[in-house]
C-alpha distance (Angstrom), angle and dihedral (degrees) to the residues before:
residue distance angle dihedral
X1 . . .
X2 4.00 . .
X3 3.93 89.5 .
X4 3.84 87.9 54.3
X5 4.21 103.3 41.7
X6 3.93 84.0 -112.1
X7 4.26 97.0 -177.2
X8 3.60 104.4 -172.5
X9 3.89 132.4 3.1
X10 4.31 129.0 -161.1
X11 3.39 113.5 -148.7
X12 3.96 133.7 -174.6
X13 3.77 128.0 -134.5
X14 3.78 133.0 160.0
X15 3.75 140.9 -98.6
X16 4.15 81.2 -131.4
X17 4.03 80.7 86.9
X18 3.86 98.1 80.4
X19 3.99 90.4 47.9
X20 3.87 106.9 -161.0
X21 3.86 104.5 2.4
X22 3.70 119.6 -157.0
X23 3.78 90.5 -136.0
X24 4.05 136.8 29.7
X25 3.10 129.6 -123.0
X26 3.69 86.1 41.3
X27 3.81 120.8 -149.1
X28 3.35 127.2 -125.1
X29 3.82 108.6 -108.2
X30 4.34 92.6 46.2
X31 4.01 102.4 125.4
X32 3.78 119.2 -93.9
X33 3.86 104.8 -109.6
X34 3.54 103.5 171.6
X35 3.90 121.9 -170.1
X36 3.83 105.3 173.2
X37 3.85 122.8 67.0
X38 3.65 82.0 -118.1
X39 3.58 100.6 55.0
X40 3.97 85.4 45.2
X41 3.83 90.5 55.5
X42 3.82 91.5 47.6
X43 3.76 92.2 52.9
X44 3.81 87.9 41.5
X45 4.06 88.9 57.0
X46 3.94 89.8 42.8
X47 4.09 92.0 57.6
X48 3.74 86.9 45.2
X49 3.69 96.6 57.3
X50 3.78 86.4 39.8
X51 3.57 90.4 57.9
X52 3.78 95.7 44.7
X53 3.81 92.8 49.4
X54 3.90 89.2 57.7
X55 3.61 104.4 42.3
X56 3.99 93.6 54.3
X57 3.93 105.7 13.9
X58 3.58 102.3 -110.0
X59 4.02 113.1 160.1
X60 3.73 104.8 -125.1
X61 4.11 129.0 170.2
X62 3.50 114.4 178.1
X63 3.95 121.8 -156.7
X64 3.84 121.1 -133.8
X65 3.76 105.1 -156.0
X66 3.92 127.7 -168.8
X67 4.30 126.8 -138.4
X68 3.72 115.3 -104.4
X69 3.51 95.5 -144.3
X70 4.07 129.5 -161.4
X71 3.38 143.0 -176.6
X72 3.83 104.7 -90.2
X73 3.98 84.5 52.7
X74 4.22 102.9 118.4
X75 3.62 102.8 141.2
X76 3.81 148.7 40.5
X77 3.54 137.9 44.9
X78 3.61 93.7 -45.2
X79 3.68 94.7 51.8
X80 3.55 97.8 51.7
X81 3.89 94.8 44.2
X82 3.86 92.6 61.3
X83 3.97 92.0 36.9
X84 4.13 86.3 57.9
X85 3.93 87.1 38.2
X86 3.67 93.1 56.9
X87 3.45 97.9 47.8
């Protein structure tokens, strides 16, 4: 992105990054207490791009979006995030 004059990057993460949240809807600035290996990786990415955006000025925001789920929904990540949530 340097090599290239990139300005300004978007990125997406993942709601999966607060783990169990004492409150819904969450705000923004709650801490990142991640208890899947996917919500770790998110966070992970999120401090990288942090990081990145400090050491050479690049404007970042990056977007922490939430599962629609439905009833038909029985595996994946999403599945087994609300199965550990709920119990």
């Amino acid at each position: 992105m340097r090599k290239k004059d990139v300005e300004k990057l978007v990125s997406t993460s993942s709601s999966s990054v607060y783990g169990k949240p004492e409150e819904i809807p969450v705000e923004g600035d709650v801490l990142i207490k991640s208890i899947s290996v996917y919500g770790a990786s998110k966070a992970a990415c999120e401090n990288l791009i942090h990081a990145y955006s400090h050491l050479y000025g690049l404007k970042t925001a990056v977007l922490r979006y939430t599962n629609i789920v439905g009833l038909k929904l029985r595996h994946g990540v999403v599945n087994d995030f609300i199965v550990k949530f709920f119990s």
